[in-house]
PDB file of N, CA, C and O in Angstrom, chain B, residues numbered from 101:
ATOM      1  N   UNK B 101       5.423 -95.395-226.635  1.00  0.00           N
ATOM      2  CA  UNK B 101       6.560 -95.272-225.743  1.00  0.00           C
ATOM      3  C   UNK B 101       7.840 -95.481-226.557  1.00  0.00           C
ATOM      4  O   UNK B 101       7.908 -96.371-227.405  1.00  0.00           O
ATOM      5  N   UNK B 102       8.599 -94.858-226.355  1.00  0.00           N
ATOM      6  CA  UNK B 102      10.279 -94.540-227.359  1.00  0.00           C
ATOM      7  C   UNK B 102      10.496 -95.621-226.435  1.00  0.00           C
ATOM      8  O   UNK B 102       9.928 -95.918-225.384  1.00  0.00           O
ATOM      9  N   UNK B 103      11.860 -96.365-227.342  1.00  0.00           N
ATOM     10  CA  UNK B 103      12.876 -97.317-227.024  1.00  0.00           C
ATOM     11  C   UNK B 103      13.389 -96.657-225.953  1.00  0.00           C
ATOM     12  O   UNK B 103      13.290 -97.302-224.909  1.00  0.00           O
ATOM     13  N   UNK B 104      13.852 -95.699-225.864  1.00  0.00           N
ATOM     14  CA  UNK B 104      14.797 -95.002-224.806  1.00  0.00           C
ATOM     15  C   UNK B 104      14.048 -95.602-223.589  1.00  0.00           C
ATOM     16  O   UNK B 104      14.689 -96.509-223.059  1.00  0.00           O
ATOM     17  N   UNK B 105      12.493 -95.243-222.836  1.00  0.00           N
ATOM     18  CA  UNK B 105      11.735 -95.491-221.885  1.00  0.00           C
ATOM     19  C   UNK B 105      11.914 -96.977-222.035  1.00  0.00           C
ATOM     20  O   UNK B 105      12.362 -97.620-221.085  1.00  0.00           O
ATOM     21  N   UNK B 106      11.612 -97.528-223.096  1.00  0.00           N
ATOM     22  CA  UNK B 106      11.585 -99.491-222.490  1.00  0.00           C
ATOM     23  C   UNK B 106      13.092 -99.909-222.140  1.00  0.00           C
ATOM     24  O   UNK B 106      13.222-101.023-221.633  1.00  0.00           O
ATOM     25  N   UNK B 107      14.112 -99.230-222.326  1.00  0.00           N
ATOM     26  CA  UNK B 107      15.920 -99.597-221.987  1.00  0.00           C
ATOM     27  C   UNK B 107      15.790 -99.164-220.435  1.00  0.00           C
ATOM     28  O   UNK B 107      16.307 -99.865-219.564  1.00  0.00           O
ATOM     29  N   UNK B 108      14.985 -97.825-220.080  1.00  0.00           N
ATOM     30  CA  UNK B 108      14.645 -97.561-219.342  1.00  0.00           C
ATOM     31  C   UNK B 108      14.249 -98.573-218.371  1.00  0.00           C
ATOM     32  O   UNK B 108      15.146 -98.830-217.568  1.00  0.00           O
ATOM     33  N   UNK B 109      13.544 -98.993-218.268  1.00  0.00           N
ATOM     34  CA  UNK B 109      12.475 -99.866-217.274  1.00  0.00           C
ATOM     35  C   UNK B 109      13.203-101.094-217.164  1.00  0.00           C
ATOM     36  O   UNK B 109      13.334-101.666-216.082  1.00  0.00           O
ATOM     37  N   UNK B 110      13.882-101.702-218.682  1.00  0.00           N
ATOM     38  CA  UNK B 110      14.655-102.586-218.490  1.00  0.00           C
ATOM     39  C   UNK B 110      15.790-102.642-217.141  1.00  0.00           C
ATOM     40  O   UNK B 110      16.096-103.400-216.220  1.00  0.00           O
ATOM     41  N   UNK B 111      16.153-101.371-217.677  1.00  0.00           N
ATOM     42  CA  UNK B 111      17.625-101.758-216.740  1.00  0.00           C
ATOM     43  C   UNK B 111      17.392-101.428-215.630  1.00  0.00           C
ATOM     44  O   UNK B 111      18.195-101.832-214.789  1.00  0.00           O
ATOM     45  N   UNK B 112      16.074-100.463-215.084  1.00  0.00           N
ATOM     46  CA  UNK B 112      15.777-100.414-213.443  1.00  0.00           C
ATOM     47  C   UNK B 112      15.543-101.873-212.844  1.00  0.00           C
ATOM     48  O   UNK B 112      16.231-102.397-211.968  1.00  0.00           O
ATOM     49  N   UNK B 113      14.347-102.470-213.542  1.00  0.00           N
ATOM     50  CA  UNK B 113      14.212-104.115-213.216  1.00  0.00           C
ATOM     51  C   UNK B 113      15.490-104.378-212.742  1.00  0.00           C
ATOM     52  O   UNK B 113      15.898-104.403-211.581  1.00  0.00           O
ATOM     53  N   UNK B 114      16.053-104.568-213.764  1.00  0.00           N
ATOM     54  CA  UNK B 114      17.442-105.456-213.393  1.00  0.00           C
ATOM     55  C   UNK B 114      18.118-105.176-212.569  1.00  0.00           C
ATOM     56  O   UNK B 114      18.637-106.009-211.826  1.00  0.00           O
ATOM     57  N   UNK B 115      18.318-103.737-212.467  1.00  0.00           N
ATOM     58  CA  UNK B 115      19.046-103.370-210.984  1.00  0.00           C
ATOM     59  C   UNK B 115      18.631-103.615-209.314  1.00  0.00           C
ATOM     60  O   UNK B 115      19.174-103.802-208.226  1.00  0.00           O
ATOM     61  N   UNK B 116      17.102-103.455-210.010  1.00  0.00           N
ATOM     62  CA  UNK B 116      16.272-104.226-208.598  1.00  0.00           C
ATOM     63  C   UNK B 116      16.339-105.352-208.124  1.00  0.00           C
ATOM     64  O   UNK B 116      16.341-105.591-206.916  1.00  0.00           O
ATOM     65  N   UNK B 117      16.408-106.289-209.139  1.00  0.00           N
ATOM     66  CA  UNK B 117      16.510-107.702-208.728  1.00  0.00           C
ATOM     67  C   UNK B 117      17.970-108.005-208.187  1.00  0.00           C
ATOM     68  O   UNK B 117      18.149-109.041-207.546  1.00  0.00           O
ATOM     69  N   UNK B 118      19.066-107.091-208.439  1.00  0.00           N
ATOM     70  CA  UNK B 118      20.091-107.299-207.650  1.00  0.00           C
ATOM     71  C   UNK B 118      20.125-107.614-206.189  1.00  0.00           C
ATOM     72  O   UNK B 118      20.902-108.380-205.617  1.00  0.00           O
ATOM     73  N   UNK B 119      19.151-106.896-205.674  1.00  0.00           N
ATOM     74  CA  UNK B 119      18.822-106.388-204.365  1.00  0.00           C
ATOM     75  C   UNK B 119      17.889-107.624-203.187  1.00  0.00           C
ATOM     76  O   UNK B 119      17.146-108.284-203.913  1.00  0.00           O
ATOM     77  N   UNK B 120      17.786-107.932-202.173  1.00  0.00           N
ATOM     78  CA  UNK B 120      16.941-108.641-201.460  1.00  0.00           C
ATOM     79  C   UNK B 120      16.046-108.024-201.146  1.00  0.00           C
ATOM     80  O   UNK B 120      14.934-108.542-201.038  1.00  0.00           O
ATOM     81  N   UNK B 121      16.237-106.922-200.942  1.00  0.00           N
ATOM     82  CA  UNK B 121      15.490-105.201-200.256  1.00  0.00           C
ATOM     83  C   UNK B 121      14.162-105.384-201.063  1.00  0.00           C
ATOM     84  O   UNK B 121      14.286-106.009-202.116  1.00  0.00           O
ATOM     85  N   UNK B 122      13.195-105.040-200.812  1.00  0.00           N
ATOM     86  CA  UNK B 122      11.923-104.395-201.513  1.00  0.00           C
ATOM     87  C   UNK B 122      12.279-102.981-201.828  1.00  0.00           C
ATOM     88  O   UNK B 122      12.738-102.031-201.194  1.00  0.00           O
ATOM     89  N   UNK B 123      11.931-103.183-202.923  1.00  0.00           N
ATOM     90  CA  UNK B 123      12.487-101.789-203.431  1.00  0.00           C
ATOM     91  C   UNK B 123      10.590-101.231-204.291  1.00  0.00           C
ATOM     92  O   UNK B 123      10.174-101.834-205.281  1.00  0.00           O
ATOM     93  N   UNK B 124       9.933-100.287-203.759  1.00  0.00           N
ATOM     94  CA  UNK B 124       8.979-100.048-204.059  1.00  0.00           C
ATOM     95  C   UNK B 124       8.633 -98.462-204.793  1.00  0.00           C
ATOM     96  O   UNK B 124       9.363 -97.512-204.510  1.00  0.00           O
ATOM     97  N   UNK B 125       7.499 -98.299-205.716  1.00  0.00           N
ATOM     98  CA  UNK B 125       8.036 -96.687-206.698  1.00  0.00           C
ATOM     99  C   UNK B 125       6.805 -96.774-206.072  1.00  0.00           C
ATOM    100  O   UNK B 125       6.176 -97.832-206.071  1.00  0.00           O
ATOM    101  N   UNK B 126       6.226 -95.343-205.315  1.00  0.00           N
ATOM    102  CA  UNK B 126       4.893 -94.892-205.492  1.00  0.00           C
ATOM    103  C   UNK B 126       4.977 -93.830-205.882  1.00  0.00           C
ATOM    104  O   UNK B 126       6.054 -93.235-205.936  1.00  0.00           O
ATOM    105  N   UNK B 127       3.728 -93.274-206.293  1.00  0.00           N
ATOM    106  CA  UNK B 127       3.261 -92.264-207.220  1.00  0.00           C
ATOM    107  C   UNK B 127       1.560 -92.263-207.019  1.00  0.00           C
ATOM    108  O   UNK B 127       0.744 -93.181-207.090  1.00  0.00           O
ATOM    109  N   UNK B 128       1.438 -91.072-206.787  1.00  0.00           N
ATOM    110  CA  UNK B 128      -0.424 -90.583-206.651  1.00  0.00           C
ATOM    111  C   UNK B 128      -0.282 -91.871-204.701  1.00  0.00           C
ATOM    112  O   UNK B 128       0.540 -91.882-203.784  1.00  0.00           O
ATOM    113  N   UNK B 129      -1.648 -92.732-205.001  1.00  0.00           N
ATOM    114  CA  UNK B 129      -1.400 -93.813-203.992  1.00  0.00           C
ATOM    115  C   UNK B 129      -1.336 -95.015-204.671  1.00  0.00           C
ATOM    116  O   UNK B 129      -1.993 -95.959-204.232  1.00  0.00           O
ATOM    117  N   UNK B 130      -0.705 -95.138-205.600  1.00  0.00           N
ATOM    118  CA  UNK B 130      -0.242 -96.201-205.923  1.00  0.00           C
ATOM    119  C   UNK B 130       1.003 -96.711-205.694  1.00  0.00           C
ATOM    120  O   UNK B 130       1.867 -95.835-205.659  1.00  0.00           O
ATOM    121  N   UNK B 131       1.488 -98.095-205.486  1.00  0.00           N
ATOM    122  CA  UNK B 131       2.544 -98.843-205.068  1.00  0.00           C
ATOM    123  C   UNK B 131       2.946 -99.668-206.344  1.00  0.00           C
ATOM    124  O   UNK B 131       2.179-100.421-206.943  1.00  0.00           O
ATOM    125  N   UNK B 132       4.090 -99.453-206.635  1.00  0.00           N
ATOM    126  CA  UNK B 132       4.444-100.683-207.953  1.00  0.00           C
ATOM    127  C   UNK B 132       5.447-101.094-207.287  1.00  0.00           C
ATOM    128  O   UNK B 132       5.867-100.557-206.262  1.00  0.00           O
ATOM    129  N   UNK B 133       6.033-102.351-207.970  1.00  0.00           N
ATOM    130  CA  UNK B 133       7.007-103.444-207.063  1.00  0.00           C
ATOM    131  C   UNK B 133       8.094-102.951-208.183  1.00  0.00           C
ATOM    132  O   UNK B 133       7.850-103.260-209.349  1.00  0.00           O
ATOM    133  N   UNK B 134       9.306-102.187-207.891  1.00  0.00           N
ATOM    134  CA  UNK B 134      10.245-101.970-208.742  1.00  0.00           C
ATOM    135  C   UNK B 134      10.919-103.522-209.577  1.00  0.00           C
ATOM    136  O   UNK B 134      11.582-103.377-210.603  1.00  0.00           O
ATOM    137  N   UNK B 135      10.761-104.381-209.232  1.00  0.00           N
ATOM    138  CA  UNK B 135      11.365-105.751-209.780  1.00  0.00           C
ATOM    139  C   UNK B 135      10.259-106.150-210.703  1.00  0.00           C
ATOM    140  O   UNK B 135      10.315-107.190-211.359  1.00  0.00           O
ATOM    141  N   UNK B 136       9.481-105.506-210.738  1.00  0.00           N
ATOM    142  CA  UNK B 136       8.121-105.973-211.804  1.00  0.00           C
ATOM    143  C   UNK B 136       8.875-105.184-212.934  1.00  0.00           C
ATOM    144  O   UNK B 136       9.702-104.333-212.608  1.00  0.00           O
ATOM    145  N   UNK B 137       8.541-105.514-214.588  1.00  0.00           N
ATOM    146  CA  UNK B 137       8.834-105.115-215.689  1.00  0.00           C
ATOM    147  C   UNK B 137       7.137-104.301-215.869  1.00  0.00           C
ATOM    148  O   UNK B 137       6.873-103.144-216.195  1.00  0.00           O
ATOM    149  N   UNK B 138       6.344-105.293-215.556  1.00  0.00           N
ATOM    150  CA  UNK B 138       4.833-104.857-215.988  1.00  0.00           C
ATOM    151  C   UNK B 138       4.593-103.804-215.500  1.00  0.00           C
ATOM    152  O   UNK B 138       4.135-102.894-216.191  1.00  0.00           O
ATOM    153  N   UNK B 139       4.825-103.666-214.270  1.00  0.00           N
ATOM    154  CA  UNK B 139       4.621-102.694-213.246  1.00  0.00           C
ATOM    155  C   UNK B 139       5.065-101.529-213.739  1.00  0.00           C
ATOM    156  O   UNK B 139       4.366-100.613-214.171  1.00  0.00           O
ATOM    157  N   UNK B 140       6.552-101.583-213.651  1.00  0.00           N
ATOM    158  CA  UNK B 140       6.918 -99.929-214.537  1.00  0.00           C
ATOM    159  C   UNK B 140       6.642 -99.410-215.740  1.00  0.00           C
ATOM    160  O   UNK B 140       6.797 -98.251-216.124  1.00  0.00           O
ATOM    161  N   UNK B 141       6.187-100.420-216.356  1.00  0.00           N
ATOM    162  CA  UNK B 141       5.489 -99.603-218.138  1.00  0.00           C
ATOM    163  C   UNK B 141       4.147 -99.069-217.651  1.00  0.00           C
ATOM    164  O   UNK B 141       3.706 -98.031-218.145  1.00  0.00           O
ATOM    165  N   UNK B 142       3.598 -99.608-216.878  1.00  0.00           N
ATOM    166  CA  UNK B 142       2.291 -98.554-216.264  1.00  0.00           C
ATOM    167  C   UNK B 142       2.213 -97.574-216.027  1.00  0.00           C
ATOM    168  O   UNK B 142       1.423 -96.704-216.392  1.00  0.00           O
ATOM    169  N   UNK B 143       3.644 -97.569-214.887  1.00  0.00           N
ATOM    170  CA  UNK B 143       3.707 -96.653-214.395  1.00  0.00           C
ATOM    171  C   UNK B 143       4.238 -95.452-214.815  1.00  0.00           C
ATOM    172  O   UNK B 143       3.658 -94.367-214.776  1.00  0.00           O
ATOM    173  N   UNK B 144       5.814 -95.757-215.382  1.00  0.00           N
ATOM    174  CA  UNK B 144       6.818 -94.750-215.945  1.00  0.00           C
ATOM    175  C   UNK B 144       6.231 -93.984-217.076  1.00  0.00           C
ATOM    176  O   UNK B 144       6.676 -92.863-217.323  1.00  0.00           O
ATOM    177  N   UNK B 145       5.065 -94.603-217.933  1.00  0.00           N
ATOM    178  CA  UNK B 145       4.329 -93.933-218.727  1.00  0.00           C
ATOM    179  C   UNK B 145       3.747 -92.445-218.076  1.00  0.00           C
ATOM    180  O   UNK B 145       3.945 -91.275-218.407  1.00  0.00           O
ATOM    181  N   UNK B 146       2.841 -93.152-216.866  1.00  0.00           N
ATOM    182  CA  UNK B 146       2.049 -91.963-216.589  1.00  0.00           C
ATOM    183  C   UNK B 146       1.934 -90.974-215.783  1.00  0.00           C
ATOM    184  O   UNK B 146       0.978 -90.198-215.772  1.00  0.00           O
ATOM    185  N   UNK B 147       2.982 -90.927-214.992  1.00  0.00           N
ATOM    186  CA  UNK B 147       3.876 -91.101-214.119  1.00  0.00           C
ATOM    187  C   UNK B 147       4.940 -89.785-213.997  1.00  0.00           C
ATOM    188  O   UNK B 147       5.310 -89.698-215.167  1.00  0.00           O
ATOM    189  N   UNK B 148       5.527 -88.890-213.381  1.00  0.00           N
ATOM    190  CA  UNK B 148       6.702 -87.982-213.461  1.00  0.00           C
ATOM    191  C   UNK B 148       7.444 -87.687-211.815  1.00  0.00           C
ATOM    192  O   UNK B 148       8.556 -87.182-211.666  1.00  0.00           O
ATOM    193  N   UNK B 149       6.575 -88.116-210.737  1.00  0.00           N
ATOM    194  CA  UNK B 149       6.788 -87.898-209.756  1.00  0.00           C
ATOM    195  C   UNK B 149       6.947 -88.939-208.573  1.00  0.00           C
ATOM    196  O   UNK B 149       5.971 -89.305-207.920  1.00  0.00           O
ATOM    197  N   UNK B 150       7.950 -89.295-208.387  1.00  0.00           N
ATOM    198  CA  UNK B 150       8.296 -90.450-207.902  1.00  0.00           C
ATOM    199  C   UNK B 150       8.479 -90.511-206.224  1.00  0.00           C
ATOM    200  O   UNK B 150       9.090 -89.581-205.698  1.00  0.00           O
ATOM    201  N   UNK B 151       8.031 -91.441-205.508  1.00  0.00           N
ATOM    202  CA  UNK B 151       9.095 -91.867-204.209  1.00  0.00           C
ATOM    203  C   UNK B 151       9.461 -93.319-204.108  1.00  0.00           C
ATOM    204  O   UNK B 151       8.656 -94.244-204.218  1.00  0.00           O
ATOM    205  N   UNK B 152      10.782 -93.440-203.884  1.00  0.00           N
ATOM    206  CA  UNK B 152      11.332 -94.891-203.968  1.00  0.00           C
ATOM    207  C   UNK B 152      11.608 -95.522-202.384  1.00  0.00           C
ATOM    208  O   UNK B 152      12.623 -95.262-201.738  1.00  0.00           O
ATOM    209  N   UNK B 153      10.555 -96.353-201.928  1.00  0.00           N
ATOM    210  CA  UNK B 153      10.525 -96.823-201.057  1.00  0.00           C
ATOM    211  C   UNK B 153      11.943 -98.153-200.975  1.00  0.00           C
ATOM    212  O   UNK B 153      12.252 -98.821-201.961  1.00  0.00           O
ATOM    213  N   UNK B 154      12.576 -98.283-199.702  1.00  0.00           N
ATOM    214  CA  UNK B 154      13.435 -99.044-199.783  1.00  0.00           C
ATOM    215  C   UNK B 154      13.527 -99.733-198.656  1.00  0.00           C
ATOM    216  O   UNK B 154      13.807 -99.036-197.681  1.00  0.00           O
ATOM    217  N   UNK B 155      13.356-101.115-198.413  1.00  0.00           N
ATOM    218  CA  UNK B 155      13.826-101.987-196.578  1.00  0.00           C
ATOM    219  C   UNK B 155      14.280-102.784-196.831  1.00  0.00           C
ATOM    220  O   UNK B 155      13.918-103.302-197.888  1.00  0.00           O
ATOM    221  N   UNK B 156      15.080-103.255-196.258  1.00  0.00           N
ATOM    222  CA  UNK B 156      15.451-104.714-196.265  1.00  0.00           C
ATOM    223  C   UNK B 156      17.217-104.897-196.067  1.00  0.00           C
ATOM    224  O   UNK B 156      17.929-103.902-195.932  1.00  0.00           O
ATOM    225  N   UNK B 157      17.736-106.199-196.074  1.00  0.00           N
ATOM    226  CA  UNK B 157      19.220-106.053-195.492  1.00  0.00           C
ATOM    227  C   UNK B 157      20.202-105.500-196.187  1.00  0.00           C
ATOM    228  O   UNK B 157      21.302-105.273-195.685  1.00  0.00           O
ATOM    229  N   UNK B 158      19.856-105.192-197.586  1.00  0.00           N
ATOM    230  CA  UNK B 158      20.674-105.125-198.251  1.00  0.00           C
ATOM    231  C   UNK B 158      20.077-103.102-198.558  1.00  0.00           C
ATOM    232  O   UNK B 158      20.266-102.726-199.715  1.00  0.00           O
ATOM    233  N   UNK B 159      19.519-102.146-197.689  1.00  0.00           N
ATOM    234  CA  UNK B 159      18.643-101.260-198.774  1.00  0.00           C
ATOM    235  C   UNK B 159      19.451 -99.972-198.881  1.00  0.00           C
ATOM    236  O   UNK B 159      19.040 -98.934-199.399  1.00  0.00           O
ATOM    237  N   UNK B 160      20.848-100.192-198.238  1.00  0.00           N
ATOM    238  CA  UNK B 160      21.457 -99.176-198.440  1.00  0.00           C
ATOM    239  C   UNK B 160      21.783 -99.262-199.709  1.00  0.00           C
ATOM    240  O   UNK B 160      21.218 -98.410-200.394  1.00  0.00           O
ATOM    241  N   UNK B 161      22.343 -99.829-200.166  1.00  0.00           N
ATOM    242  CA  UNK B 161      23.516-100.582-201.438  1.00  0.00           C
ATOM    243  C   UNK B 161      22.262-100.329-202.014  1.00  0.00           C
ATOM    244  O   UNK B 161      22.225 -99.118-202.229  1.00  0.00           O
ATOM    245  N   UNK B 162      21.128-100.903-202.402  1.00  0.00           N
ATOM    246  CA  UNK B 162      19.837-100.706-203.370  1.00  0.00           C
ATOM    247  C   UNK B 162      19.602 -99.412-203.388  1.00  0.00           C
ATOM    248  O   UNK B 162      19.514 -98.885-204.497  1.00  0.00           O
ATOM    249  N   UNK B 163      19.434 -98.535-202.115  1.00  0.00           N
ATOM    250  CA  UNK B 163      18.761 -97.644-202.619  1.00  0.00           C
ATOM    251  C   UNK B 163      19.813 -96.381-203.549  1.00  0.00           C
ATOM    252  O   UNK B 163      19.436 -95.393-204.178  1.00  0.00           O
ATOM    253  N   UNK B 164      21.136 -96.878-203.325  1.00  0.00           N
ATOM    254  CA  UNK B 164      22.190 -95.669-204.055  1.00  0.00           C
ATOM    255  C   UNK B 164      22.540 -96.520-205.994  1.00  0.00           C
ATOM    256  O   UNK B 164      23.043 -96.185-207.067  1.00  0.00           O
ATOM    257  N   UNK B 165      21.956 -97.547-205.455  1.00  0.00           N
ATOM    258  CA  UNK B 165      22.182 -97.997-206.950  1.00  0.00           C
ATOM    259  C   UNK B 165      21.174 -97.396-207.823  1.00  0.00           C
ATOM    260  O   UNK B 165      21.497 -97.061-208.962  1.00  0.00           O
ATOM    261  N   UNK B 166      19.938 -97.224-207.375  1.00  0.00           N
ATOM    262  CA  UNK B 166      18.444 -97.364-207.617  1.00  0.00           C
ATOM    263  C   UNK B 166      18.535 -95.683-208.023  1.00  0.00           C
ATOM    264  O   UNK B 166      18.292 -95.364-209.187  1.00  0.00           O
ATOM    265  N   UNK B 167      18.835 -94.800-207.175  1.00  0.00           N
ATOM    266  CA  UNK B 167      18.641 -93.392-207.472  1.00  0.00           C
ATOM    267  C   UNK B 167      20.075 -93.102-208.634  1.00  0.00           C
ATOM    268  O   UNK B 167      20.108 -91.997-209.177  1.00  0.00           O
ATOM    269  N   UNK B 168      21.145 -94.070-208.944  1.00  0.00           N
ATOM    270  CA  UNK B 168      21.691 -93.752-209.849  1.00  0.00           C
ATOM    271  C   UNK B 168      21.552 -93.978-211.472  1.00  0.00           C
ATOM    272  O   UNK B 168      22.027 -93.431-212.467  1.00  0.00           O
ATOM    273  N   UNK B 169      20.386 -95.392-211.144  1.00  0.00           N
ATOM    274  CA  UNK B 169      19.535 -95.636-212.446  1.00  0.00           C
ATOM    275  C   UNK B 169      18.711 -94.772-213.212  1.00  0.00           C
ATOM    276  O   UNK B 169      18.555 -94.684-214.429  1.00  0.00           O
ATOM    277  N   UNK B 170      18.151 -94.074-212.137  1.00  0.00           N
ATOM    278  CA  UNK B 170      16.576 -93.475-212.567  1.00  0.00           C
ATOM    279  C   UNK B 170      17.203 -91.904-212.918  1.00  0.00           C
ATOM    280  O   UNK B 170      16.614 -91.030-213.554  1.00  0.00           O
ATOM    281  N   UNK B 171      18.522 -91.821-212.335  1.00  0.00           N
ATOM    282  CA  UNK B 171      19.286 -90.431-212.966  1.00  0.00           C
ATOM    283  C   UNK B 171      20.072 -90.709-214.266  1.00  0.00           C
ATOM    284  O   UNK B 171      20.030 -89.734-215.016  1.00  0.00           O
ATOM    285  N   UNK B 172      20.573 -91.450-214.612  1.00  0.00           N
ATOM    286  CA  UNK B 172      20.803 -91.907-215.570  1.00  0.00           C
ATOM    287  C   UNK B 172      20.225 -91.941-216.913  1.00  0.00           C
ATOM    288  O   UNK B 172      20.772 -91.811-218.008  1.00  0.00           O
ATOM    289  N   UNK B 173      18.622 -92.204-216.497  1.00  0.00           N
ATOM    290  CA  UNK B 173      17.378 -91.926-217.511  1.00  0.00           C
ATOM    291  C   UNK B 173      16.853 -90.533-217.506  1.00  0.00           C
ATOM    292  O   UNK B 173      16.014 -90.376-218.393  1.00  0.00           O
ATOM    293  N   UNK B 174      17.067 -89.536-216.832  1.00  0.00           N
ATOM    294  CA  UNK B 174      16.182 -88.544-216.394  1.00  0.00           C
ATOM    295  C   UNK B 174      15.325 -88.775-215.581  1.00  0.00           C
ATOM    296  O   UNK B 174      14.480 -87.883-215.653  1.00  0.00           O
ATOM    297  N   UNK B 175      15.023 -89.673-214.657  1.00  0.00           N
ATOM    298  CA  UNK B 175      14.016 -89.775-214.017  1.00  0.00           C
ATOM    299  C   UNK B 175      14.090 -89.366-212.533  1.00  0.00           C
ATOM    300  O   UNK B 175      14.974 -89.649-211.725  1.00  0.00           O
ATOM    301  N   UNK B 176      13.243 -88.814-212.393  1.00  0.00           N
ATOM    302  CA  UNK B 176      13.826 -88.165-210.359  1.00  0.00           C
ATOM    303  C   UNK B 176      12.839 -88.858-209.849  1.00  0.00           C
ATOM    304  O   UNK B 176      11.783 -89.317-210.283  1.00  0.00           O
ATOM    305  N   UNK B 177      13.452 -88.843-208.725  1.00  0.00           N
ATOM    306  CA  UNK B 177      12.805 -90.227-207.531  1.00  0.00           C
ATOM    307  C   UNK B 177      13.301 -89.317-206.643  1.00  0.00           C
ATOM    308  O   UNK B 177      14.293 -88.620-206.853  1.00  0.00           O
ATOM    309  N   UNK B 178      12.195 -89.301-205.009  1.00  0.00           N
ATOM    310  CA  UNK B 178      12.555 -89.003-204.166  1.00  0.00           C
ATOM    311  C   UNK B 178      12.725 -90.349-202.988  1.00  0.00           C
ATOM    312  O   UNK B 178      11.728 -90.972-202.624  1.00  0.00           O
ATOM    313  N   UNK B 179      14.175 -90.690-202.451  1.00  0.00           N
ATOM    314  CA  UNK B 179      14.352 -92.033-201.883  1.00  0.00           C
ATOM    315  C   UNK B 179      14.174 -91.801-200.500  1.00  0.00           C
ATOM    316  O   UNK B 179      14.808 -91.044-199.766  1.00  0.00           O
ATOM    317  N   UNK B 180      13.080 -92.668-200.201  1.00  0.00           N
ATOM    318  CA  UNK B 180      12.767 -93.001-198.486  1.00  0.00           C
ATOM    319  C   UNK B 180      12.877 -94.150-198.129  1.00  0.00           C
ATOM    320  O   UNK B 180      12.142 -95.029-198.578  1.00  0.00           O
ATOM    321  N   UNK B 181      14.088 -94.444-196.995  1.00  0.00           N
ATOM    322  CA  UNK B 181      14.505 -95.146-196.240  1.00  0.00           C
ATOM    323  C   UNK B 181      13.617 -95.667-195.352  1.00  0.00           C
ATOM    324  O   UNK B 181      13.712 -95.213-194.211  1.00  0.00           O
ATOM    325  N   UNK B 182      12.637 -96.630-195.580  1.00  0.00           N
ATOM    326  CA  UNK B 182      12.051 -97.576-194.350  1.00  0.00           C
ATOM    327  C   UNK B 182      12.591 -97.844-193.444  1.00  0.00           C
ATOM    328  O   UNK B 182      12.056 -98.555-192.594  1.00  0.00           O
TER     329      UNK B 182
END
């Protein structure tokens, strides 16, 4: 995995944990917890097709931060509002 992908994952984490919201990536039927670091090297590896699950009080503000991260990297996410 290139540095670029681990700055990657880094700075989604971090943007997640901003958030109170559950902010969740699935892919295939799997669920990863976007605030996990572990979670997204699993995933973002194997991974190209995204939906970014989002609830909670804060999930507006998360979810426009969240789809500006993962564009930022190249990464497309499709964001669904719980």
């Amino acid at each position: 995995m290139s540095s670029a992908n681990n700055a990657a994952i880094v700075e989604i984490s971090q943007t997640a944990n901003k958030f109170r919201s559950s902010i969740v990536l699935q892919y295939d039927n799997k669920y990863i917890d976007v605030k996990s670091i572990l979670g997204l090297f699993t995933t973002l590896v194997t991974s190209s097709n995204y939906d970014l699950h989002v609830h909670g009080p804060d999930a507006e503000e998360a979810k426009k931060a969240m789809a500006e991260v993962f564009a930022k990297h190249n990464l497309h996410i499709n964001s669904i509002l719980d």
